[in-house]
Backbone as CSV, one residue per row, in Angstrom:
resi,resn,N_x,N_y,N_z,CA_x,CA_y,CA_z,C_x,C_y,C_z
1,UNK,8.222,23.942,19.359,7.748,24.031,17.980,8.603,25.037,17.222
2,UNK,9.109,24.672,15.939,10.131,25.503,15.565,9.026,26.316,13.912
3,UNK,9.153,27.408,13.909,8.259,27.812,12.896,9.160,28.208,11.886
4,UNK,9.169,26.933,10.506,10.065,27.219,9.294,9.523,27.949,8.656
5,UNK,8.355,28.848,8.460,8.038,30.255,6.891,7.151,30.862,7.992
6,UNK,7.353,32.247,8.097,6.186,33.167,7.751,6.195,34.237,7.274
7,UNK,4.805,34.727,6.368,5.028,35.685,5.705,3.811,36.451,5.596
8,UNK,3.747,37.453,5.132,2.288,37.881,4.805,1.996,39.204,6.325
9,UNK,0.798,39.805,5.697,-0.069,41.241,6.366,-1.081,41.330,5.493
10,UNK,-1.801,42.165,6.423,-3.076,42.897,6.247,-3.261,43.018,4.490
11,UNK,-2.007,43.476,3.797,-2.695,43.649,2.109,-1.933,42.861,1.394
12,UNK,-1.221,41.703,2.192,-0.589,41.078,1.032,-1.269,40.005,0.365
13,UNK,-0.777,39.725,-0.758,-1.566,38.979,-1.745,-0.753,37.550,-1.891
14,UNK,-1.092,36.603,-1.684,-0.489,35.502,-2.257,-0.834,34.266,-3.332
15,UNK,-0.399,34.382,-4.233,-0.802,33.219,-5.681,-0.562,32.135,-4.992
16,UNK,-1.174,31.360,-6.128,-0.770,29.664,-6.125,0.332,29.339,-5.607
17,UNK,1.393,29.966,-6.923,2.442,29.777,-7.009,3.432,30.355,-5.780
18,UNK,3.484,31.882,-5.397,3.814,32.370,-4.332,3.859,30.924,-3.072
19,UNK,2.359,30.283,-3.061,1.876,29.540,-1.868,2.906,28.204,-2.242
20,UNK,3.239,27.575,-3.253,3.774,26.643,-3.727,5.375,27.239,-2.843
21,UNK,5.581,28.133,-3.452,7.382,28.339,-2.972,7.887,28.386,-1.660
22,UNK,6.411,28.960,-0.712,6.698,29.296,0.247,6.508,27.627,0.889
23,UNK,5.234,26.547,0.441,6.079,24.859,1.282,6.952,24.921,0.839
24,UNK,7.837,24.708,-0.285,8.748,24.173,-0.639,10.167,24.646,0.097
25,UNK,10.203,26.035,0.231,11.113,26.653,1.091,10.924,26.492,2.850
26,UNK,9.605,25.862,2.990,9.694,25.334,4.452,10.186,23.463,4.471
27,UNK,9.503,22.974,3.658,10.136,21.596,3.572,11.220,21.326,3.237
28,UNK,11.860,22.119,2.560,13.457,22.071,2.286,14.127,22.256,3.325
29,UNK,13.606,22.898,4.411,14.460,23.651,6.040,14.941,21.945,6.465
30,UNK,14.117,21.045,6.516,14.639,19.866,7.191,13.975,18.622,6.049
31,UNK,14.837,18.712,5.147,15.143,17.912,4.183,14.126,17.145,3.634
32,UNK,13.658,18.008,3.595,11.483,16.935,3.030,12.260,15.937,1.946
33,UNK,12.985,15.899,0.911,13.555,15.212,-0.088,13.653,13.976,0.513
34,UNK,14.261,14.332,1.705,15.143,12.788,2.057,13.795,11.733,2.959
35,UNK,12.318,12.039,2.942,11.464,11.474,3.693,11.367,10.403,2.702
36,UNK,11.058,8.832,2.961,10.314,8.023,2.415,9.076,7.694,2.801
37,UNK,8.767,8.246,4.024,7.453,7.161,4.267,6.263,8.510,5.049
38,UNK,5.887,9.055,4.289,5.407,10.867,4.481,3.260,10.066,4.534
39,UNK,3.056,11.159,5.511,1.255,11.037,5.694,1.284,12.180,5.755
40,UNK,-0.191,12.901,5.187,-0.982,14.111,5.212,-2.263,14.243,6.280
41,UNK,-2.200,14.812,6.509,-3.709,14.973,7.688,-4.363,16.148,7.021
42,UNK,-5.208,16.501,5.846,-5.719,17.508,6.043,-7.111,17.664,6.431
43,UNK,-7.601,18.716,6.342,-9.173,18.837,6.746,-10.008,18.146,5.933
44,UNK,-11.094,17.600,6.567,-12.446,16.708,5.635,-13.728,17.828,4.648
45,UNK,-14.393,17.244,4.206,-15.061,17.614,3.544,-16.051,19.035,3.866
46,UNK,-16.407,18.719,5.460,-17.174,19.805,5.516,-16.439,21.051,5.936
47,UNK,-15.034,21.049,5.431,-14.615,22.408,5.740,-13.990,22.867,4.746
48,UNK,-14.889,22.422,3.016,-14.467,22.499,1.974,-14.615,24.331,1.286
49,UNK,-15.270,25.087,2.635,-15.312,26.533,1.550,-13.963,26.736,2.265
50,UNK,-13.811,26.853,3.165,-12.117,26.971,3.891,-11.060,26.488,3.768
51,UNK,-11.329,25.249,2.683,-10.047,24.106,2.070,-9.725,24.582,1.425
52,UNK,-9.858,25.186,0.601,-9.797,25.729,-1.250,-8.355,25.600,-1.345
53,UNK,-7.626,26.327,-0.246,-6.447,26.361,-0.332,-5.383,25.638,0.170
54,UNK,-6.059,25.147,1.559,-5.487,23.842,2.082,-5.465,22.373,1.102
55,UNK,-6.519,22.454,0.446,-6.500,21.798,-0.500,-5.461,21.724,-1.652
56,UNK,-5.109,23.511,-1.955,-4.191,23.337,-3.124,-2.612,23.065,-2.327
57,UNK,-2.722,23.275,-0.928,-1.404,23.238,-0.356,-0.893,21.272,-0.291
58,UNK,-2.469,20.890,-0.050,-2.271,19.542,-0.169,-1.719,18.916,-1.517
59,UNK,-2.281,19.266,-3.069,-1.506,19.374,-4.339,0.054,19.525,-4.332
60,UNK,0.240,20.849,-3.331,1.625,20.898,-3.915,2.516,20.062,-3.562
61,UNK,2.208,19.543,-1.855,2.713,18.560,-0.832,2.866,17.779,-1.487
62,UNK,1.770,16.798,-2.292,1.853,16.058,-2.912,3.055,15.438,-4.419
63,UNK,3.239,16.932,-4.980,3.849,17.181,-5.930,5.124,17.414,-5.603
64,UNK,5.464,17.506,-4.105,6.807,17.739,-3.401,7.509,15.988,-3.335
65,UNK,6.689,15.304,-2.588,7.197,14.529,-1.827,6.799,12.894,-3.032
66,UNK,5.740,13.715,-3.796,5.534,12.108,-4.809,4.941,10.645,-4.509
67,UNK,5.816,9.984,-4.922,5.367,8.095,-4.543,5.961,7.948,-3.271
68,UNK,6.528,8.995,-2.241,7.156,8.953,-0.945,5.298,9.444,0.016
69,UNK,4.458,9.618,-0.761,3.280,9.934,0.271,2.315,8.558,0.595
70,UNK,2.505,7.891,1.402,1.961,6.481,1.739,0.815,6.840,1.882
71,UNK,0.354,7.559,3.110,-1.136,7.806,3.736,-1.911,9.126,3.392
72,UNK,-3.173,9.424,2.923,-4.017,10.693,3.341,-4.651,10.436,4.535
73,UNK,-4.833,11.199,5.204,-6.176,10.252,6.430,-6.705,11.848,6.757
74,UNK,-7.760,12.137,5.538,-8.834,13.306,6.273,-9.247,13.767,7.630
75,UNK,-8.988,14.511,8.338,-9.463,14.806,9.832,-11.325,15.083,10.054
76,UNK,-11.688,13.619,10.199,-13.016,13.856,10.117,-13.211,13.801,11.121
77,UNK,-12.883,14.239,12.441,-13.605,13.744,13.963,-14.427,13.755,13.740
78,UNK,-15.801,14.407,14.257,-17.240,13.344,14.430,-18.251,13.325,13.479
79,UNK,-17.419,13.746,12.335,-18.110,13.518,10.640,-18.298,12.595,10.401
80,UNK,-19.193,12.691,8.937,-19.295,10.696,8.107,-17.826,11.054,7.113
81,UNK,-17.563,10.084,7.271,-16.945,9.188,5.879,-17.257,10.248,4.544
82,UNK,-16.330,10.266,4.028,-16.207,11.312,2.907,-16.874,9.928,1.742
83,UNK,-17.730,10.921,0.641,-17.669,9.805,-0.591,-16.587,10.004,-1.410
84,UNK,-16.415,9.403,-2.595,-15.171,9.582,-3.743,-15.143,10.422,-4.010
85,UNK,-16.785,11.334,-4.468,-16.638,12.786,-5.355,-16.088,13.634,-4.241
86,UNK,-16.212,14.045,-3.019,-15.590,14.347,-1.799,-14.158,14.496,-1.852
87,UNK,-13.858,13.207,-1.927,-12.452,12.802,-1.540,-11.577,13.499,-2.996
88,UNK,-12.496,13.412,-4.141,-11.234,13.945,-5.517,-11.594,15.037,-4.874
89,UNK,-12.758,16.197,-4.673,-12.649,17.411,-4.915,-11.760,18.454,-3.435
90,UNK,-11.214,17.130,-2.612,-10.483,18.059,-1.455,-9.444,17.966,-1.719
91,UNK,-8.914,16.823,-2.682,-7.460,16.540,-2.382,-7.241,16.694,-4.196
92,UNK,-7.883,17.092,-5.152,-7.325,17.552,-6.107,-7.104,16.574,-7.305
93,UNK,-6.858,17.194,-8.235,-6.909,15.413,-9.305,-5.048,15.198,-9.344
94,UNK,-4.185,16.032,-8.615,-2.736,15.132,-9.095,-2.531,14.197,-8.052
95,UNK,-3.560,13.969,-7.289,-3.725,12.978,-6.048,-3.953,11.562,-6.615
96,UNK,-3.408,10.726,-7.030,-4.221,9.348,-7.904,-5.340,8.839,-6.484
97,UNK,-6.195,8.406,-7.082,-7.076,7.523,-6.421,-7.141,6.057,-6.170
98,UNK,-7.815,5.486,-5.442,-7.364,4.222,-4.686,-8.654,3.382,-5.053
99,UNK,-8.305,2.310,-5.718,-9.962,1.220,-5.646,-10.047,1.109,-4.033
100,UNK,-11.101,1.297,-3.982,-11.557,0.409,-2.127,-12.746,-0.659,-3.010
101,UNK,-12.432,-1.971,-2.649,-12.971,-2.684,-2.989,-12.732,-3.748,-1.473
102,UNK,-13.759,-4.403,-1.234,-13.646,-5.381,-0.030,-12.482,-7.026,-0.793
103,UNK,-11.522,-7.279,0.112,-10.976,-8.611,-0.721,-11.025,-9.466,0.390
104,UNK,-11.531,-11.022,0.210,-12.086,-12.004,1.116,-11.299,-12.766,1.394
105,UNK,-10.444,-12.446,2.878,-9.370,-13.417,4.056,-10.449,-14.486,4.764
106,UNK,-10.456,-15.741,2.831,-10.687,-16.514,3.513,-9.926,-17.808,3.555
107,UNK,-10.009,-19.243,4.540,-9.807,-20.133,4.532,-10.732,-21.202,4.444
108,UNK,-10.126,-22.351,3.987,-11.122,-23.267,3.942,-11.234,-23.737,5.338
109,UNK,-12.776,-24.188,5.949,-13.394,-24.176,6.520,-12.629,-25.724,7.613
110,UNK,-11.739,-27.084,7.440,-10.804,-27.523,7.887,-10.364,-26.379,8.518
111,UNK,-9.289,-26.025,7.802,-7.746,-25.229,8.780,-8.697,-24.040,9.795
112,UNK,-9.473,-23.886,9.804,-10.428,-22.521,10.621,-11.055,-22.964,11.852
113,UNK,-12.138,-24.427,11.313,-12.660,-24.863,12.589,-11.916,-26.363,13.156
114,UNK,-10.685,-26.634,12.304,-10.029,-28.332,12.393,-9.997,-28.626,13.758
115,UNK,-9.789,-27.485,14.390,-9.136,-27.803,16.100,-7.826,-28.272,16.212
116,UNK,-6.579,-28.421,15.259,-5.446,-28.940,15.190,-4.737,-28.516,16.106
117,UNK,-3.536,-29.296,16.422,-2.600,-28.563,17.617,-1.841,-28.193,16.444
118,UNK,-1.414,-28.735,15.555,-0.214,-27.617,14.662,-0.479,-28.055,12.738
119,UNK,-0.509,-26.873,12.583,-1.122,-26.665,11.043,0.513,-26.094,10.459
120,UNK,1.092,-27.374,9.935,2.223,-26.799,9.121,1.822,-26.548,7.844
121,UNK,2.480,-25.335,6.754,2.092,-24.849,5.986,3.293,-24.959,5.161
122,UNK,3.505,-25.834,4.077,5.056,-26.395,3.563,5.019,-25.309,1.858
123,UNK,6.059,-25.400,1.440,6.732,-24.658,0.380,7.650,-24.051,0.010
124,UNK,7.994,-24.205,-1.375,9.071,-23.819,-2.209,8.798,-22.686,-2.206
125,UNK,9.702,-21.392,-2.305,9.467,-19.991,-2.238,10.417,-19.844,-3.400
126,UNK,9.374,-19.449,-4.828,10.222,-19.252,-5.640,9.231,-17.725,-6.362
127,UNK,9.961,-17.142,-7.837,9.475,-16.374,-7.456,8.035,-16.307,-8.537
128,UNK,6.615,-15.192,-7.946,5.821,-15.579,-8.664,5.269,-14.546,-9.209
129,UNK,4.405,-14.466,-10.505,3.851,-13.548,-10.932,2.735,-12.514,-10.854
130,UNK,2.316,-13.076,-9.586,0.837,-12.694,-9.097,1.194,-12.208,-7.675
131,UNK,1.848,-12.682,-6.799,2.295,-12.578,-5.358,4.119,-12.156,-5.138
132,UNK,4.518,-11.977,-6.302,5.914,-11.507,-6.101,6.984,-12.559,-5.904
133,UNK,6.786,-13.244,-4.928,7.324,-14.891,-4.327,5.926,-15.327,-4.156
134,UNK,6.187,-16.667,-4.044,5.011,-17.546,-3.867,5.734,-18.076,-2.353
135,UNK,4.336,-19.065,-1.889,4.134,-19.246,-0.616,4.230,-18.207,0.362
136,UNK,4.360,-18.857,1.917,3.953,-17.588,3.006,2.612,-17.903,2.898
137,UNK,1.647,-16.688,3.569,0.324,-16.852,3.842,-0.675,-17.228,2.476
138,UNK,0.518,-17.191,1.258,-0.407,-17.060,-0.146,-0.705,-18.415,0.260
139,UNK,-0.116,-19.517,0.849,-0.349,-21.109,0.590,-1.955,-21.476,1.351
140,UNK,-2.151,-20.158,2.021,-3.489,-20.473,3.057,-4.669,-19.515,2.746
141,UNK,-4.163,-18.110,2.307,-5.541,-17.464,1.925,-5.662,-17.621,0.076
142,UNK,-4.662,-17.681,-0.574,-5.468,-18.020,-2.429,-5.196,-19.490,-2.452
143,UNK,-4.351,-20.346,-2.146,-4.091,-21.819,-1.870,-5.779,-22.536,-1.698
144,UNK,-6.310,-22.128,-0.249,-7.845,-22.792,0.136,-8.468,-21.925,0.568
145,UNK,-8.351,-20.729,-0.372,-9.591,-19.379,0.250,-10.576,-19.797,-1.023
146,UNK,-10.211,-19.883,-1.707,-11.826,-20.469,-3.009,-11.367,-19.414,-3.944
147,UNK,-12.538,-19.615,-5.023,-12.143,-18.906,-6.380,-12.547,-17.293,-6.059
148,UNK,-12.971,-16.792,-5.333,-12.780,-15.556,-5.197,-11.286,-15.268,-4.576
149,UNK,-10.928,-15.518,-3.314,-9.457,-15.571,-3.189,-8.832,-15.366,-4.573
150,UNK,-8.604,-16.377,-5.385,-7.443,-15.970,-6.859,-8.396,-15.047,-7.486
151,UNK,-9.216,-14.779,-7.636,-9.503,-14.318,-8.806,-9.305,-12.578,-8.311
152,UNK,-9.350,-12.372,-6.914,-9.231,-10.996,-6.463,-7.934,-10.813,-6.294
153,UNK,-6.710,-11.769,-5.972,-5.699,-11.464,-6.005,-4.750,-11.576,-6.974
154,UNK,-5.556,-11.976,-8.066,-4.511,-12.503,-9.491,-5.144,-10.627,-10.127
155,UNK,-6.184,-9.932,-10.107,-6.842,-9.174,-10.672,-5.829,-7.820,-9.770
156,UNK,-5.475,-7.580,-8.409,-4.904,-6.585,-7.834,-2.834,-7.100,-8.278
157,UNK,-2.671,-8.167,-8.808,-1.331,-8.248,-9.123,-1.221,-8.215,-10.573
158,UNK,-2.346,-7.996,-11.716,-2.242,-7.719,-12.537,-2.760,-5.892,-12.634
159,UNK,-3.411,-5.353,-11.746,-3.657,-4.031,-11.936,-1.910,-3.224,-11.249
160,UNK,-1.228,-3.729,-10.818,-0.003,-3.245,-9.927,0.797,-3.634,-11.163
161,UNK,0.607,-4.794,-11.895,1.624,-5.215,-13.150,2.709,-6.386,-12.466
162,UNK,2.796,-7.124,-13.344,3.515,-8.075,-13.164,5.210,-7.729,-13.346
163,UNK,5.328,-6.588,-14.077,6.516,-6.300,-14.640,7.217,-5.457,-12.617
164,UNK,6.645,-5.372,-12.006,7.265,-4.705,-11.241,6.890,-5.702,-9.900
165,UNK,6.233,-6.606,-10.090,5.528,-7.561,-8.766,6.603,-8.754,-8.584
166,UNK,6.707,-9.385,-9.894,8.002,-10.258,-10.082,9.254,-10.181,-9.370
167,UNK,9.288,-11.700,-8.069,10.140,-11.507,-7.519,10.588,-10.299,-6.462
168,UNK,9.788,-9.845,-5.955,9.565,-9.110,-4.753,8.875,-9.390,-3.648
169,UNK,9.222,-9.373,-2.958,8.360,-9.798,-1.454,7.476,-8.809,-1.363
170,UNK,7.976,-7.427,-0.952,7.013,-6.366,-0.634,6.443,-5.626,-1.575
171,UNK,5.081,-5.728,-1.719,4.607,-5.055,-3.160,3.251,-5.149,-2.245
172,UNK,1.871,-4.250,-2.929,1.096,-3.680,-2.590,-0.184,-5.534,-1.791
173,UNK,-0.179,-6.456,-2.920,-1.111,-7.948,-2.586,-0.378,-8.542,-1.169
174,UNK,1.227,-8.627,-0.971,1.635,-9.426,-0.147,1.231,-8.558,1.301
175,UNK,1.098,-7.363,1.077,0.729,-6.426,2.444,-0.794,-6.750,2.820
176,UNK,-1.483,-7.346,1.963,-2.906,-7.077,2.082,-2.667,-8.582,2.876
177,UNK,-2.460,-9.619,2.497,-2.399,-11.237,2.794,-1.887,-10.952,4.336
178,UNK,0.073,-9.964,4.715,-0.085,-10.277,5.865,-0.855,-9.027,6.909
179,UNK,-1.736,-8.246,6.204,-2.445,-7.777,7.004,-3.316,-9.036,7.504
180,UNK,-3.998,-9.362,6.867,-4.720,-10.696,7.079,-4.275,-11.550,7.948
181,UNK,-3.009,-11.727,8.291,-1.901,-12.763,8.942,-2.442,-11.732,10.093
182,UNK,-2.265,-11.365,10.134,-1.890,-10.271,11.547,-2.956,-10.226,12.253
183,UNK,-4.344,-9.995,11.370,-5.734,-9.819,12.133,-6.631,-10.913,12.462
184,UNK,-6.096,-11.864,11.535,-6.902,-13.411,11.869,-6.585,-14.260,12.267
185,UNK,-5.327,-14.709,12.084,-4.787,-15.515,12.138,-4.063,-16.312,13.193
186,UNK,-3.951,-15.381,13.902,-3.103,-15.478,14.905,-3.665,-16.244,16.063
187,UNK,-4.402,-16.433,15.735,-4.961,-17.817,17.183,-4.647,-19.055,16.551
188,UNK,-4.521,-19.090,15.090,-4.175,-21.021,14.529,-2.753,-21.108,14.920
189,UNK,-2.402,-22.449,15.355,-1.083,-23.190,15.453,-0.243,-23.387,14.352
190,UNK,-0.301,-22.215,13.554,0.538,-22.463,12.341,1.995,-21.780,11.947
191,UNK,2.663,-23.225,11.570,4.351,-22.532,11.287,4.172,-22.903,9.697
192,UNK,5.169,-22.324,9.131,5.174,-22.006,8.105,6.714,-22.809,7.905
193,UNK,6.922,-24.111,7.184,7.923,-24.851,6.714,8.406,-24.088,5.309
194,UNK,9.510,-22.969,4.509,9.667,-22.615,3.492,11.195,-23.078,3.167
195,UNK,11.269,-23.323,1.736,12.248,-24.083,1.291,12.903,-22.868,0.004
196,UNK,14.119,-22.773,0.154,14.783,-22.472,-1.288,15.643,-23.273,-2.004
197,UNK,15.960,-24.238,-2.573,16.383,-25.461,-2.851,16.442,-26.030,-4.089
198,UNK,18.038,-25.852,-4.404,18.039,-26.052,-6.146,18.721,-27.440,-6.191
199,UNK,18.567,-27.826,-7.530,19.002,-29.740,-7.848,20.652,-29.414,-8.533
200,UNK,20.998,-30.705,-8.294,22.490,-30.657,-8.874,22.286,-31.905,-10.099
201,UNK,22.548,-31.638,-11.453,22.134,-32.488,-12.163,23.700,-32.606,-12.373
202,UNK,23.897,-33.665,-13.182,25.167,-34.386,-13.430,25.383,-34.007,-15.017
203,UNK,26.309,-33.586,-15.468,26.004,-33.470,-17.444,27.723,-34.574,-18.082
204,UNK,26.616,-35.044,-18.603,27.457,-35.683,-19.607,27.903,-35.059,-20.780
205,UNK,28.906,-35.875,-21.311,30.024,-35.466,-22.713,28.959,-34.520,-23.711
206,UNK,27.559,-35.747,-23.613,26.778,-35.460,-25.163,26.143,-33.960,-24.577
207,UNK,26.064,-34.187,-23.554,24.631,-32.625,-23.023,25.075,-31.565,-24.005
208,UNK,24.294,-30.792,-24.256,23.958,-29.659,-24.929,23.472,-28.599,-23.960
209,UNK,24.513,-27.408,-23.686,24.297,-26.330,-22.810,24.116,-25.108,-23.564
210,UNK,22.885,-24.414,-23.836,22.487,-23.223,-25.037,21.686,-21.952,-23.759
């Protein structure tokens, strides 16, 4: 274990700010900048008179490392489940917050109980406004999951914005679908036939190209 800061005695005093310089001068030791894919573990709720500051250390972490912090995951061993007001008041308001809302991996009731030996799943993969590209698992869970299916996944690709979903594979809806792939799915006989495939039209003298 290599120990990047210590500082402090019996009468020293340390600010916010003091506490701010001193991560920043330890995360700088091995290049915190250059992390993309960063998780926090801090303490849960019931060790909120003792957080105060772990808490603000969690702020600054936060304020270090940015849209590079994927995960919080509170250390609740054999605690409950933190509520929301919980969860803002440990981790601070420059922490954005997360809808948890349940979204329904479903299929229509064919492809689930059909008994098929092989469920091909055909499509053009072009790109879409709601799912980034279209087809992939979209052709099986918003395709024949029912009107909750679109209406929960047209509602999480318009809260993410279309301006940044467009034409991307990996964006926040397509992770949720192949989480879904991953946890359910995987006992059906299904391949996935995907096509990218443009036409060759012929132009004549008169065509008009604008």
């Amino acid at each position: 274990m290599v120990l990047l800061y210590s500082d402090g005695s019996p009468t020293t005093e340390i600010s916010d700010d003091d506490l701010k310089q001193a991560l920043v001068t330890a995360l700088d030791k091995f290049h915190g900048k250059d992390k993309r894919k960063v998780m926090f573990v801090p303490p849960d709720f019931t060790r909120f008179h003792s957080y105060v500051e772990s808490g603000i250390v969690t702020q600054h972490a936060y304020e270090y490392f940015g849209e590079h912090v994927k995960d919080i995951m509170p250390a609740l061993g054999t605690h409950a489940p933190m509520t929301p007001i919980e969860i803002s008041k440990v981790t601070g308001v420059c922490v954005p917050s997360i809808v948890d809302e349940p979204w329904p991996a479903q299929l229509n009731k064919l492809i689930w109980e059909g008994g098929h030996d092989l469920i091909l799943s055909i499509g053009q993969v072009v790109p879409h406004e709601v799912m980034g590209m279209a087809n992939y698992n979209k052709n099986l869970f918003v395709g024949t999951g029912g009107s909750d299916a679109i209406n929960f996944s047209h509602f999480i690709g318009a809260v993410y914005g279309m301006e940044r979903m467009m034409g991307r594979a990996n964006n926040p809806l397509r992770r949720i679908l192949n989480y879904a792939s991953d946890h359910f799915l995987t006992h059906l006989p299904i391949v996935y036939v995907q096509t990218v495939i443009g036409r060759r039209y012929a132009l004549s003298p008169h065509d008009i190209i604008i």
